[in-house]
PyMOL Python script that loads the backbone (N, CA, C, O; Angstrom):
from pymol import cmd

cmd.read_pdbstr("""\
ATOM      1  N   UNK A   1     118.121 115.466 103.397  1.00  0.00           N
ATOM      2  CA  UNK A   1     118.700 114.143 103.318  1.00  0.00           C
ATOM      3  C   UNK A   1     118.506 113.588 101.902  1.00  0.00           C
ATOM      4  O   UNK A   1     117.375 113.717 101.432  1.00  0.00           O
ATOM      5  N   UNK A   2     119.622 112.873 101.010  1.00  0.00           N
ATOM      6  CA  UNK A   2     119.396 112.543 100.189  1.00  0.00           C
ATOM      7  C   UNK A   2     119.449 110.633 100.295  1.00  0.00           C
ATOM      8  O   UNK A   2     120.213 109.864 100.878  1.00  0.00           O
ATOM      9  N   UNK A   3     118.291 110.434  99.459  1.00  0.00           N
ATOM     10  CA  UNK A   3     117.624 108.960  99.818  1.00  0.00           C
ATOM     11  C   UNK A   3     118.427 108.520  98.163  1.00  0.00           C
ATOM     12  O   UNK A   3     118.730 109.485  97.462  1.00  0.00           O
ATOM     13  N   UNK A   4     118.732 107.117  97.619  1.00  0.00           N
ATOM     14  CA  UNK A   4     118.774 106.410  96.774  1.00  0.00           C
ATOM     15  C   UNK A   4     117.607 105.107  96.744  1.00  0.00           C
ATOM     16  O   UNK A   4     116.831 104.710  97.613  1.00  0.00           O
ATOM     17  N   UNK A   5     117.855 104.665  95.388  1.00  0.00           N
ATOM     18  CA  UNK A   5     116.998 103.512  95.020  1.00  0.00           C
ATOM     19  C   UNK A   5     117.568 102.194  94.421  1.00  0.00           C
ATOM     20  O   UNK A   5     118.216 102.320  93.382  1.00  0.00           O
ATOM     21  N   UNK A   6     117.459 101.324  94.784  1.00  0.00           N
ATOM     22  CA  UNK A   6     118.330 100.362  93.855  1.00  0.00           C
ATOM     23  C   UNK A   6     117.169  99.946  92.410  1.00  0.00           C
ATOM     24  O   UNK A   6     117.457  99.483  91.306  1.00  0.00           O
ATOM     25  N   UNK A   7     116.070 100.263  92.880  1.00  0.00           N
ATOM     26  CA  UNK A   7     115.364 100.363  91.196  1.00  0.00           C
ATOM     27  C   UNK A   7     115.384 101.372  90.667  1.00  0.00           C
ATOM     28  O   UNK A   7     114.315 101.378  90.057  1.00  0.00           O
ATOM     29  N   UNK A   8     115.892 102.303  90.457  1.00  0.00           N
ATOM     30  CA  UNK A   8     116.397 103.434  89.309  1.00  0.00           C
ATOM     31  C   UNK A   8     117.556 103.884  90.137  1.00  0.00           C
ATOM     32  O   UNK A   8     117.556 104.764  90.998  1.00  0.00           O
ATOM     33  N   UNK A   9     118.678 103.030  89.676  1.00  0.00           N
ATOM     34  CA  UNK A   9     119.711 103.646  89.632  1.00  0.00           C
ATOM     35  C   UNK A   9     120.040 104.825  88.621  1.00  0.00           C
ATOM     36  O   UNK A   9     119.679 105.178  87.498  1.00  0.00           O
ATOM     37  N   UNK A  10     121.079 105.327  89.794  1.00  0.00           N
ATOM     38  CA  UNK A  10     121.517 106.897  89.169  1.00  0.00           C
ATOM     39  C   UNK A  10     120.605 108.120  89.133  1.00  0.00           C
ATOM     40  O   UNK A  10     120.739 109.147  88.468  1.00  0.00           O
ATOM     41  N   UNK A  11     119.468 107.715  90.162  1.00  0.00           N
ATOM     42  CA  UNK A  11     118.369 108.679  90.759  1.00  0.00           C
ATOM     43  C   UNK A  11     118.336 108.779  92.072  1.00  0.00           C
ATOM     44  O   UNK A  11     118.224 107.761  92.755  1.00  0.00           O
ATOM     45  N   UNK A  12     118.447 110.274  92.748  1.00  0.00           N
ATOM     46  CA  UNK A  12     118.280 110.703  94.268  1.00  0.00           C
ATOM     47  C   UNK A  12     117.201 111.241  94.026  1.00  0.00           C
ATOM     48  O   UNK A  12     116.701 111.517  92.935  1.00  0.00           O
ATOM     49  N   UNK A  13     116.724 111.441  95.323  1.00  0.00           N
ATOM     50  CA  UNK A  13     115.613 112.176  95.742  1.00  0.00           C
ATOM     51  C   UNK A  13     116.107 112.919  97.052  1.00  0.00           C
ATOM     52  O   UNK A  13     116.518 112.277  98.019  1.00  0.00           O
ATOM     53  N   UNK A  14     116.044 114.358  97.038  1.00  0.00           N
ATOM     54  CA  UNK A  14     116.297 115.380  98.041  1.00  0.00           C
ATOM     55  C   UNK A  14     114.871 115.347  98.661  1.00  0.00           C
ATOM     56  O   UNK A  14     113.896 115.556  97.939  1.00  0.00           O
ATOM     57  N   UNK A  15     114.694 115.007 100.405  1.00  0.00           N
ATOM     58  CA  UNK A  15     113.266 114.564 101.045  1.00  0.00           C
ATOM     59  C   UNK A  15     113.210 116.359 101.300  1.00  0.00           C
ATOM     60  O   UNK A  15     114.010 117.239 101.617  1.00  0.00           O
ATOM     61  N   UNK A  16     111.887 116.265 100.978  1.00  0.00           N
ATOM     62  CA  UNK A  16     111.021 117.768 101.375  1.00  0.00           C
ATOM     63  C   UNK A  16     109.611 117.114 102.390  1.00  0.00           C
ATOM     64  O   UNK A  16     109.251 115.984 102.721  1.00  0.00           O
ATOM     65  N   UNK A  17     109.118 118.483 102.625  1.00  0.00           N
ATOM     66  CA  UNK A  17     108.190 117.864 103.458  1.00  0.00           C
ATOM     67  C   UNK A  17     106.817 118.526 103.178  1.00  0.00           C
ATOM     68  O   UNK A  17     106.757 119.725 102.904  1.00  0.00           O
ATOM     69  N   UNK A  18     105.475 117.573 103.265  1.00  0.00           N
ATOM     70  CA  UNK A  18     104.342 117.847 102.829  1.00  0.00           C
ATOM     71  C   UNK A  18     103.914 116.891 101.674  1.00  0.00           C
ATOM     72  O   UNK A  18     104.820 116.193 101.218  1.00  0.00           O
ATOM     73  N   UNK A  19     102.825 116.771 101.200  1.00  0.00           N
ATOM     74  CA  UNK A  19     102.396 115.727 100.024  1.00  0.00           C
ATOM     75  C   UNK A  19     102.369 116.527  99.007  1.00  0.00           C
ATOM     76  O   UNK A  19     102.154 117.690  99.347  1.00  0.00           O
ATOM     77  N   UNK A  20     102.559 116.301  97.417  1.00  0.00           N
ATOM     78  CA  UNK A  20     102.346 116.572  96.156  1.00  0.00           C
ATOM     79  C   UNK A  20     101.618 116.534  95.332  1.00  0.00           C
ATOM     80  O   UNK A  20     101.306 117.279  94.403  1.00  0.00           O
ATOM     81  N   UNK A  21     101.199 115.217  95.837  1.00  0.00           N
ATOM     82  CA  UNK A  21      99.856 114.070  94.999  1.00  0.00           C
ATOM     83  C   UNK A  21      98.842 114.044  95.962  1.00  0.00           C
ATOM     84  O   UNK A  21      99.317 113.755  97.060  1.00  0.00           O
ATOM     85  N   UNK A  22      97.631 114.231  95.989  1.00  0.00           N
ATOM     86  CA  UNK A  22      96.404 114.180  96.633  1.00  0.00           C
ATOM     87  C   UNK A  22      95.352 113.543  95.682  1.00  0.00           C
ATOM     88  O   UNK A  22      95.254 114.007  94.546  1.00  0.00           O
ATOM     89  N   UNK A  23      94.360 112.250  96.169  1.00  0.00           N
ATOM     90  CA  UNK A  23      93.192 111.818  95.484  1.00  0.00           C
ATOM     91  C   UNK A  23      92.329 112.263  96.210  1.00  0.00           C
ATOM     92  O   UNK A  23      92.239 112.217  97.437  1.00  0.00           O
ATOM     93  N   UNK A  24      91.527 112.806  95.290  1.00  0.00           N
ATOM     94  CA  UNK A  24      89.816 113.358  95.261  1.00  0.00           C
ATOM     95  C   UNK A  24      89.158 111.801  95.490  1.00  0.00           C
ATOM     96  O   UNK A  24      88.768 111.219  94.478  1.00  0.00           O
ATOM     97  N   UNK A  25      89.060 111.276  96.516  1.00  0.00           N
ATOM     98  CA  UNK A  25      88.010 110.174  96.801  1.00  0.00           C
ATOM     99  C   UNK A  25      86.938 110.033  95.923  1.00  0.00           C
ATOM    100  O   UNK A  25      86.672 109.202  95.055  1.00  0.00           O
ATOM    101  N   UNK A  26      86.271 111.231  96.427  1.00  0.00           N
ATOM    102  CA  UNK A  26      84.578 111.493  96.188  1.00  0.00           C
ATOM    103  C   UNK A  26      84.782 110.885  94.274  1.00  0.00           C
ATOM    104  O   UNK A  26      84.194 109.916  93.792  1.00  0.00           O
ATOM    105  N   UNK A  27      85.832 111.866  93.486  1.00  0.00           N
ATOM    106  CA  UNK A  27      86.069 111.848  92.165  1.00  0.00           C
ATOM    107  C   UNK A  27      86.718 110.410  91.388  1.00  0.00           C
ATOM    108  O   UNK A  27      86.427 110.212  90.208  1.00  0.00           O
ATOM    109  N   UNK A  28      87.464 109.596  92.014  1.00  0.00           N
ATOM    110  CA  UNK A  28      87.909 108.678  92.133  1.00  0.00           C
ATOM    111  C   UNK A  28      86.826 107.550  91.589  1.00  0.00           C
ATOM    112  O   UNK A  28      85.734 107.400  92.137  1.00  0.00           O
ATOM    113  N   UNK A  29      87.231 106.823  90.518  1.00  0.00           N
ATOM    114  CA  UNK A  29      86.161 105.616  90.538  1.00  0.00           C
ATOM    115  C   UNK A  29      86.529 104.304  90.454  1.00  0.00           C
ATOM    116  O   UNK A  29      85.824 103.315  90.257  1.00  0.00           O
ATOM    117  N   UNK A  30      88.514 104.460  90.742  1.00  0.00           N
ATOM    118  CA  UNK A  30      88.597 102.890  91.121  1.00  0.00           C
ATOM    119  C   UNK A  30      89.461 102.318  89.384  1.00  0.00           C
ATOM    120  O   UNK A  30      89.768 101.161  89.100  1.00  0.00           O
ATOM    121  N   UNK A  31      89.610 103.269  88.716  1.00  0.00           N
ATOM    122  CA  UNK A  31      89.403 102.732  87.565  1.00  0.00           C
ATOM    123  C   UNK A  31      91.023 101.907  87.218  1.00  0.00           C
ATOM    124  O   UNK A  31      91.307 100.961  86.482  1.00  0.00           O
ATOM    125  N   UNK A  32      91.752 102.669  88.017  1.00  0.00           N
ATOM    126  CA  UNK A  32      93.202 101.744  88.014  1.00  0.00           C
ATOM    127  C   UNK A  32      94.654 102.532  86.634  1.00  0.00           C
ATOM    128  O   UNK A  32      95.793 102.112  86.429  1.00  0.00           O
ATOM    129  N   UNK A  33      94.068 103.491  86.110  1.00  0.00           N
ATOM    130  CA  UNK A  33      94.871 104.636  85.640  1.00  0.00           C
ATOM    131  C   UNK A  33      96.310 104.490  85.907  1.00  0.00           C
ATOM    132  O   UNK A  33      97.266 104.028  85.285  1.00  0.00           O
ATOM    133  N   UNK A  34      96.092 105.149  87.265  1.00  0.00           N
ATOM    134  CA  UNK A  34      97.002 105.582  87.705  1.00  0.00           C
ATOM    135  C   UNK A  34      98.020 104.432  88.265  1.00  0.00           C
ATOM    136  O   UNK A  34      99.173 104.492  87.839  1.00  0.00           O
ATOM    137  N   UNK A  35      97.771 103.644  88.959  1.00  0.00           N
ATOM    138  CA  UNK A  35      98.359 102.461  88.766  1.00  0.00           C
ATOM    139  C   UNK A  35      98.836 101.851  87.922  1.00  0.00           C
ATOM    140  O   UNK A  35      99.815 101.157  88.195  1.00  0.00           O
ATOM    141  N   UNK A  36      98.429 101.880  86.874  1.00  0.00           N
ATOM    142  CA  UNK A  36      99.120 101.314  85.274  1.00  0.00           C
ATOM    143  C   UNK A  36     100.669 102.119  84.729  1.00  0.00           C
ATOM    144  O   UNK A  36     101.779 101.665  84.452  1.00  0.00           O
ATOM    145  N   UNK A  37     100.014 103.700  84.749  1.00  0.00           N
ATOM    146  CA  UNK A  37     101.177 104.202  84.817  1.00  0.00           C
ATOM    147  C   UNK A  37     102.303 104.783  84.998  1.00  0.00           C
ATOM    148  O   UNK A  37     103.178 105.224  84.253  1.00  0.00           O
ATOM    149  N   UNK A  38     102.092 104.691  86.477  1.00  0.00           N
ATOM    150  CA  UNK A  38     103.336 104.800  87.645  1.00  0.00           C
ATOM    151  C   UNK A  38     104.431 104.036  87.513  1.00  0.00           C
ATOM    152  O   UNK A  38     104.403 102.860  87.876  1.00  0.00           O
ATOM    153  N   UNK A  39     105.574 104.616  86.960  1.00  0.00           N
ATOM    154  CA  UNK A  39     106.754 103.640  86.912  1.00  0.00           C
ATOM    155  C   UNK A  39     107.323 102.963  88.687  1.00  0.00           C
ATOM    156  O   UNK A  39     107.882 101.888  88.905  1.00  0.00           O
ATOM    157  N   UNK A  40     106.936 104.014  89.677  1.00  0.00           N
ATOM    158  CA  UNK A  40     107.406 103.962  91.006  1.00  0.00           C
ATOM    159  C   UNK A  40     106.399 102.778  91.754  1.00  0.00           C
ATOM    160  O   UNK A  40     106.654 102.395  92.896  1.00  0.00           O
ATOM    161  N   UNK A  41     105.458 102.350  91.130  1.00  0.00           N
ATOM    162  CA  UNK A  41     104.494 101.874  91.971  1.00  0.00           C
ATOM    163  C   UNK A  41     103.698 102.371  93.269  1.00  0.00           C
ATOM    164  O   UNK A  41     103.302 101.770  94.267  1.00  0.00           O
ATOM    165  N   UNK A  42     103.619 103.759  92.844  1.00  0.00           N
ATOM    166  CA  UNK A  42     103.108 104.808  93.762  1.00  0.00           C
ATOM    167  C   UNK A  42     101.638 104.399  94.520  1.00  0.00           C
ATOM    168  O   UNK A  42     101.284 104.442  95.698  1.00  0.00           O
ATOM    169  N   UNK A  43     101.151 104.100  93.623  1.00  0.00           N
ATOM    170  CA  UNK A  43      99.207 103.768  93.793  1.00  0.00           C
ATOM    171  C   UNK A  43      98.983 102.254  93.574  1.00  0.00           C
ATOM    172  O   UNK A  43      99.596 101.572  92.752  1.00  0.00           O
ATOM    173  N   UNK A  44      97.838 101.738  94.579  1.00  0.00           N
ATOM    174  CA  UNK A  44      96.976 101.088  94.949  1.00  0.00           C
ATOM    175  C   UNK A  44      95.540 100.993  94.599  1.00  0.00           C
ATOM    176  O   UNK A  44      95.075 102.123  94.452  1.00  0.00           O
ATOM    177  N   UNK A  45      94.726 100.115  94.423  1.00  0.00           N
ATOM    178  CA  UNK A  45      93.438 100.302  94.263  1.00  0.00           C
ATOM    179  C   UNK A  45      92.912  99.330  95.523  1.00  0.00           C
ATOM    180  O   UNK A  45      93.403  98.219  95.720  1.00  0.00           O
ATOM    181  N   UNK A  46      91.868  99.889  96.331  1.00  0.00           N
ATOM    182  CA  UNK A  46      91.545  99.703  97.858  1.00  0.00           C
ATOM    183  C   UNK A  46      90.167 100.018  97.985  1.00  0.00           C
ATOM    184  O   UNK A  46      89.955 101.218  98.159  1.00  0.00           O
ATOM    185  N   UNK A  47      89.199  99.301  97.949  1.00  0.00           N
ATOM    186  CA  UNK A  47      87.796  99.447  98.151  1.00  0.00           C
ATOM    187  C   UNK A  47      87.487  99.916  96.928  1.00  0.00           C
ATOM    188  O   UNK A  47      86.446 100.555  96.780  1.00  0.00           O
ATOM    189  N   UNK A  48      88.321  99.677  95.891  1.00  0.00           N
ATOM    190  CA  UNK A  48      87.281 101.078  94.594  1.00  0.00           C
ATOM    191  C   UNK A  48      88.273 101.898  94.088  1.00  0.00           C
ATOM    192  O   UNK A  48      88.441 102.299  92.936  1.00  0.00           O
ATOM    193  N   UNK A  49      88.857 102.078  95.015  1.00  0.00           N
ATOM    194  CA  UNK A  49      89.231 103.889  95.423  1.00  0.00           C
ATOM    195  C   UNK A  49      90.972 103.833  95.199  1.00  0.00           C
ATOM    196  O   UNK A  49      91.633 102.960  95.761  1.00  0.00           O
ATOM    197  N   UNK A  50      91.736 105.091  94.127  1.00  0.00           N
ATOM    198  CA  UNK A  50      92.856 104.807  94.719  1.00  0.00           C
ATOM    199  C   UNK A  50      93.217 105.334  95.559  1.00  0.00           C
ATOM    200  O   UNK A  50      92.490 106.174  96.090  1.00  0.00           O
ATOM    201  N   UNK A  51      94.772 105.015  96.149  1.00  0.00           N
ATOM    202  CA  UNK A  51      95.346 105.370  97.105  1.00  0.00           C
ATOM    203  C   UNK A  51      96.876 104.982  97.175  1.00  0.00           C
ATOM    204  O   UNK A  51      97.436 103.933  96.859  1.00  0.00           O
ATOM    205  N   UNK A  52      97.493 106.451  97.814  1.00  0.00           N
ATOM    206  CA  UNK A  52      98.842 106.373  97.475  1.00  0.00           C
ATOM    207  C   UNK A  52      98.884 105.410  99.213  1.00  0.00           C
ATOM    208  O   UNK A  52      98.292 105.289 100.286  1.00  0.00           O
ATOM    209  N   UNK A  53     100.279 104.850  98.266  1.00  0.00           N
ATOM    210  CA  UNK A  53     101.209 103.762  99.235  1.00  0.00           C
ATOM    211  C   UNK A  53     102.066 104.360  99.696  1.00  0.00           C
ATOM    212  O   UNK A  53     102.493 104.232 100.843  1.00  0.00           O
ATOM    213  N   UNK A  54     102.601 105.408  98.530  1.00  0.00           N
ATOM    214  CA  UNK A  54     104.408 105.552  99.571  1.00  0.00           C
ATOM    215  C   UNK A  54     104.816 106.924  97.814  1.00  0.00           C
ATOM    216  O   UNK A  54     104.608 106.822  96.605  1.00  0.00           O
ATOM    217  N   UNK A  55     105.382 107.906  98.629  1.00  0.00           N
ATOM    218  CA  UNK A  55     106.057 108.651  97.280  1.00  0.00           C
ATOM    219  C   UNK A  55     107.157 108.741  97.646  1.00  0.00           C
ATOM    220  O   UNK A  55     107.618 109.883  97.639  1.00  0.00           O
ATOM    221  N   UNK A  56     108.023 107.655  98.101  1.00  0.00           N
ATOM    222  CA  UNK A  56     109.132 107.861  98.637  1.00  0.00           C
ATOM    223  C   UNK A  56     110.129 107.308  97.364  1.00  0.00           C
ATOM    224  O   UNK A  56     111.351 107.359  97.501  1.00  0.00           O
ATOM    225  N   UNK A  57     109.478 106.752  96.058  1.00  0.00           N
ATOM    226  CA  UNK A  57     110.269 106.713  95.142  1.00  0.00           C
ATOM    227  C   UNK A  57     109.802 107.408  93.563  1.00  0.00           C
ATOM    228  O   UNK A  57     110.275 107.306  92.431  1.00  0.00           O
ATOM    229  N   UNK A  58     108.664 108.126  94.133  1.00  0.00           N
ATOM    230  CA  UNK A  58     108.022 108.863  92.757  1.00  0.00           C
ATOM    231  C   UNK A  58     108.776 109.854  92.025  1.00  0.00           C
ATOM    232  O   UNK A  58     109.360 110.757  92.624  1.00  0.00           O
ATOM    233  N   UNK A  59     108.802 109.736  90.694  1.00  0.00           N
ATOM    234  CA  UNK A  59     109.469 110.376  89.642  1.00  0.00           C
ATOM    235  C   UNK A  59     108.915 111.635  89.484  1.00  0.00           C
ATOM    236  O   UNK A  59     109.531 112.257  88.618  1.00  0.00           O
ATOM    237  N   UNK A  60     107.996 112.265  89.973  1.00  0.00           N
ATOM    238  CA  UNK A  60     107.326 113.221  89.932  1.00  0.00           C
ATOM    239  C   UNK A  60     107.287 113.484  88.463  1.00  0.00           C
ATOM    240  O   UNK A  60     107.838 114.488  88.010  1.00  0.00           O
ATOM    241  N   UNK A  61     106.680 112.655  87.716  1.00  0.00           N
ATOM    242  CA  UNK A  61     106.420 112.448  86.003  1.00  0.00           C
ATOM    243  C   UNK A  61     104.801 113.568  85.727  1.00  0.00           C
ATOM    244  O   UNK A  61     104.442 114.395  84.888  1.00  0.00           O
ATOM    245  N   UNK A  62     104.378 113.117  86.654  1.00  0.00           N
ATOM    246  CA  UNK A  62     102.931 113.404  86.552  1.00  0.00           C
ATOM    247  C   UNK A  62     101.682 112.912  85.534  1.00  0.00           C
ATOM    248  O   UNK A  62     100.588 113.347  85.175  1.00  0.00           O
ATOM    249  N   UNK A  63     102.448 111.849  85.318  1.00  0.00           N
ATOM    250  CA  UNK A  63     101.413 111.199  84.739  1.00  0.00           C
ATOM    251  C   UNK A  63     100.153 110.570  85.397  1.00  0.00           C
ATOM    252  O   UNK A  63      99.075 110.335  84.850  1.00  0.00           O
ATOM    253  N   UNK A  64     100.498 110.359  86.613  1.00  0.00           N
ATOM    254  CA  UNK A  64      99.043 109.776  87.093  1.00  0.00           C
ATOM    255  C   UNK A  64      97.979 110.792  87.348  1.00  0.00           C
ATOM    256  O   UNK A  64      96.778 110.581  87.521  1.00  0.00           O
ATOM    257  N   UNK A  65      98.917 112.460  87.341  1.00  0.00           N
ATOM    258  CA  UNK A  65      97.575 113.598  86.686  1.00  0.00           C
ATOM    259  C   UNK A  65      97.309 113.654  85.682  1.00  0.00           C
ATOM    260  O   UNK A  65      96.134 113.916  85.425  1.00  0.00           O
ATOM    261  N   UNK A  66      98.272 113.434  84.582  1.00  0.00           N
ATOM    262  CA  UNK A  66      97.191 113.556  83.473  1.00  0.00           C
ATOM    263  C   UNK A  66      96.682 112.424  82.800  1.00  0.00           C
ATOM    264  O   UNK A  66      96.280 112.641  81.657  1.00  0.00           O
ATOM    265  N   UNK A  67      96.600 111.242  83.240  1.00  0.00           N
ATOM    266  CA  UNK A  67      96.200 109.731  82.938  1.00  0.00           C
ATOM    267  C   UNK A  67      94.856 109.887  83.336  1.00  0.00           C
ATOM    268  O   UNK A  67      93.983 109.741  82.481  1.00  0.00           O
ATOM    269  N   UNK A  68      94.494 110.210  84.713  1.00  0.00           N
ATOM    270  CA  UNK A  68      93.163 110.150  85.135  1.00  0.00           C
ATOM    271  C   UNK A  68      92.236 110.542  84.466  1.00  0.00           C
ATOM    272  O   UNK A  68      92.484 111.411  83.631  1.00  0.00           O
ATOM    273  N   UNK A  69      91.229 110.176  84.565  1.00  0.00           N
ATOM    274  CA  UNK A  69      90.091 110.189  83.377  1.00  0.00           C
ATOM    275  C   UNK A  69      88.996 111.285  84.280  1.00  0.00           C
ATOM    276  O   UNK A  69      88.127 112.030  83.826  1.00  0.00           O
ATOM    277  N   UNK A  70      89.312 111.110  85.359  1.00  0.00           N
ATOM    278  CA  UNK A  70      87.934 111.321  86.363  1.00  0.00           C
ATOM    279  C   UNK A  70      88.793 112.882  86.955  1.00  0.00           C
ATOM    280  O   UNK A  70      88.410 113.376  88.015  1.00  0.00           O
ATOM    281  N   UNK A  71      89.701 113.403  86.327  1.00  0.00           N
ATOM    282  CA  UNK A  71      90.327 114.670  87.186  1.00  0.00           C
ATOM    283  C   UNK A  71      90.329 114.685  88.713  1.00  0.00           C
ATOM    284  O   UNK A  71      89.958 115.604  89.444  1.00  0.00           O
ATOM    285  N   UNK A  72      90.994 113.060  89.175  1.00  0.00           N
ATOM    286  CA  UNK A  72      90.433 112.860  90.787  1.00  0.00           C
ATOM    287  C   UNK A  72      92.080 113.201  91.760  1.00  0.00           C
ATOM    288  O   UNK A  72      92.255 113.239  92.978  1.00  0.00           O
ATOM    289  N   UNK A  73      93.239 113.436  90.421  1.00  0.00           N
ATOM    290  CA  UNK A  73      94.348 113.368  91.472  1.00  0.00           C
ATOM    291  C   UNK A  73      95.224 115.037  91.133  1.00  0.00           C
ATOM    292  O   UNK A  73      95.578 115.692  90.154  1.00  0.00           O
ATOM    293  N   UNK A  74      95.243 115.093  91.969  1.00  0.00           N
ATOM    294  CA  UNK A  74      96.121 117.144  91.911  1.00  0.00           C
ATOM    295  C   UNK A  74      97.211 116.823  92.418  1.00  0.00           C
ATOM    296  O   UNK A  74      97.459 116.227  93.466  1.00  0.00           O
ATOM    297  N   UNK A  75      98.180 117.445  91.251  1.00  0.00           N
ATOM    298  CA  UNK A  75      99.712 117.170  91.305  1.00  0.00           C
ATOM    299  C   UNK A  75     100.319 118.331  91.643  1.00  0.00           C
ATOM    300  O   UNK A  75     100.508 119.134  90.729  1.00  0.00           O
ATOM    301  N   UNK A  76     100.751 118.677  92.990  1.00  0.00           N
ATOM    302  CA  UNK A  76     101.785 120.180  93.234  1.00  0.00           C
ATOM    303  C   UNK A  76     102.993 119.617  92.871  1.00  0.00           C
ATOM    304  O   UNK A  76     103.187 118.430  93.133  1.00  0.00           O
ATOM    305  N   UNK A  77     104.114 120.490  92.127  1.00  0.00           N
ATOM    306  CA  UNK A  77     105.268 120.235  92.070  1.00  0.00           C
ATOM    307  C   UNK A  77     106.317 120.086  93.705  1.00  0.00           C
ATOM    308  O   UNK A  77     106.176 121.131  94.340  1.00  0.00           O
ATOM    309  N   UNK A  78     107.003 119.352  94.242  1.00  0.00           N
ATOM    310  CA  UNK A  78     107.751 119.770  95.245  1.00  0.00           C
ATOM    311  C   UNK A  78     108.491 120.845  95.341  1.00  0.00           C
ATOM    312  O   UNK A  78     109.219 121.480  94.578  1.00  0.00           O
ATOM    313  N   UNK A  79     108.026 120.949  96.864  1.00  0.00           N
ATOM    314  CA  UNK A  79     109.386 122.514  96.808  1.00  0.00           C
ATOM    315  C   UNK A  79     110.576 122.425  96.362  1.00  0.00           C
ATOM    316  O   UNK A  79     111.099 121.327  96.173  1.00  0.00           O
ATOM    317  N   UNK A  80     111.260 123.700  96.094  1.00  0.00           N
ATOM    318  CA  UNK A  80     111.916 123.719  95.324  1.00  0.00           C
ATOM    319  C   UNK A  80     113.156 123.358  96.178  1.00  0.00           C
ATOM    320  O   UNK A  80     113.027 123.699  97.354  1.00  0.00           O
ATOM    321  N   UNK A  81     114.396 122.715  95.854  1.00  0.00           N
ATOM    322  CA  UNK A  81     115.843 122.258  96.376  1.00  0.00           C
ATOM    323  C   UNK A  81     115.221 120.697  96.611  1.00  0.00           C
ATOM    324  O   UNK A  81     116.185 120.042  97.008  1.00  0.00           O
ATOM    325  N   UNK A  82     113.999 119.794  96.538  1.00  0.00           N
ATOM    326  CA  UNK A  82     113.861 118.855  96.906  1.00  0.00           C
ATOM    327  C   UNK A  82     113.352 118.311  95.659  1.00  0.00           C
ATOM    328  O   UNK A  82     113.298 118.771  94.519  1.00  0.00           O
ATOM    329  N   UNK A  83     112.976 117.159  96.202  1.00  0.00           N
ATOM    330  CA  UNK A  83     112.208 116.334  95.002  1.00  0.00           C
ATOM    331  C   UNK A  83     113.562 114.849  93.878  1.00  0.00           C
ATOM    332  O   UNK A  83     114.615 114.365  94.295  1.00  0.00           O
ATOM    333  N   UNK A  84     112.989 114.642  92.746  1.00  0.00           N
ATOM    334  CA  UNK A  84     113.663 113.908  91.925  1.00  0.00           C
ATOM    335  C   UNK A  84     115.053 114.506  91.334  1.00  0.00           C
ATOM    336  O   UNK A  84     114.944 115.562  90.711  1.00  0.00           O
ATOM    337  N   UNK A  85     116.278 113.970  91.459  1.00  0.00           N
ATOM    338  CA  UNK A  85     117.451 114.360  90.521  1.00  0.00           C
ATOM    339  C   UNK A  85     118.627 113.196  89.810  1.00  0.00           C
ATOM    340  O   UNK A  85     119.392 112.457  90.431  1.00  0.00           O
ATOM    341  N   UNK A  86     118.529 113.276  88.919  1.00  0.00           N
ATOM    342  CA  UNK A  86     118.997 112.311  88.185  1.00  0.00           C
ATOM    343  C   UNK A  86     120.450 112.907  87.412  1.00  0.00           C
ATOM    344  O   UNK A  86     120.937 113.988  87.079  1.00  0.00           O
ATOM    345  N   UNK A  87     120.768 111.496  87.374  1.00  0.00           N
ATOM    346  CA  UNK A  87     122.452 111.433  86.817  1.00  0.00           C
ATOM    347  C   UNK A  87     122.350 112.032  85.581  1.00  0.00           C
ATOM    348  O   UNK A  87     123.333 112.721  85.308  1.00  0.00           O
ATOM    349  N   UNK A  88     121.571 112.002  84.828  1.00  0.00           N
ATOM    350  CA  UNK A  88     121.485 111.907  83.006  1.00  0.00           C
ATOM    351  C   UNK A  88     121.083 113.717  82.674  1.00  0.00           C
ATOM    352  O   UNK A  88     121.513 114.248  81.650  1.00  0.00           O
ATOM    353  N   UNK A  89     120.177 114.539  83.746  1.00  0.00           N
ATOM    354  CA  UNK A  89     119.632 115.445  83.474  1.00  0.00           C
ATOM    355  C   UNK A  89     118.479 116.292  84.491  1.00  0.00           C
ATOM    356  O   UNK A  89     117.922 117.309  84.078  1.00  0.00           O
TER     357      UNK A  89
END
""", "prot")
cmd.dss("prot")
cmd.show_as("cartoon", "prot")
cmd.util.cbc("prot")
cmd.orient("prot")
């Protein structure tokens, strides 16, 4: 199924199934990283700790893996035929 966004227009997302993004709790210290630079507004900060809200509009950029300071979030790419596709490229 292909989903649209009215905040990034001229971007689909083909839905796959399973998560991409996983936080290491234990590793996690709250520090707000990843939240800063998520264009999707993917992450939350919740007791400390982050935590994904929703990747139902993530760019799969991967920046909130390599932003983290604390190596607390592991980024799998989505399977392949799914994920982010854009008008431009």
């Amino acid at each position: 199924m292909v989903k649209t966004s009215k905040k990034f227009p001229g971007v689909k997302w083909i839905e796959g199934t399973g998560e991409f993004i996983k936080i290491d709790i234990k590793k996690c210290t709250g520090c707000g990283s990843c939240t800063k630079v998520c264009l999707a507004e993917c992450f939350q900060i919740v007791d400390k700790k982050a935590e994904l809200m929703s990747l139902d509009e993530c760019m799969e950029c991967a920046s909130c893996w390599y932003i983290c300071p604390e190596d607390a979030i592991d980024f799998f790419w989505p399977p392949g035929g799914t994920g982010y596709k854009s008008n431009w490229g």
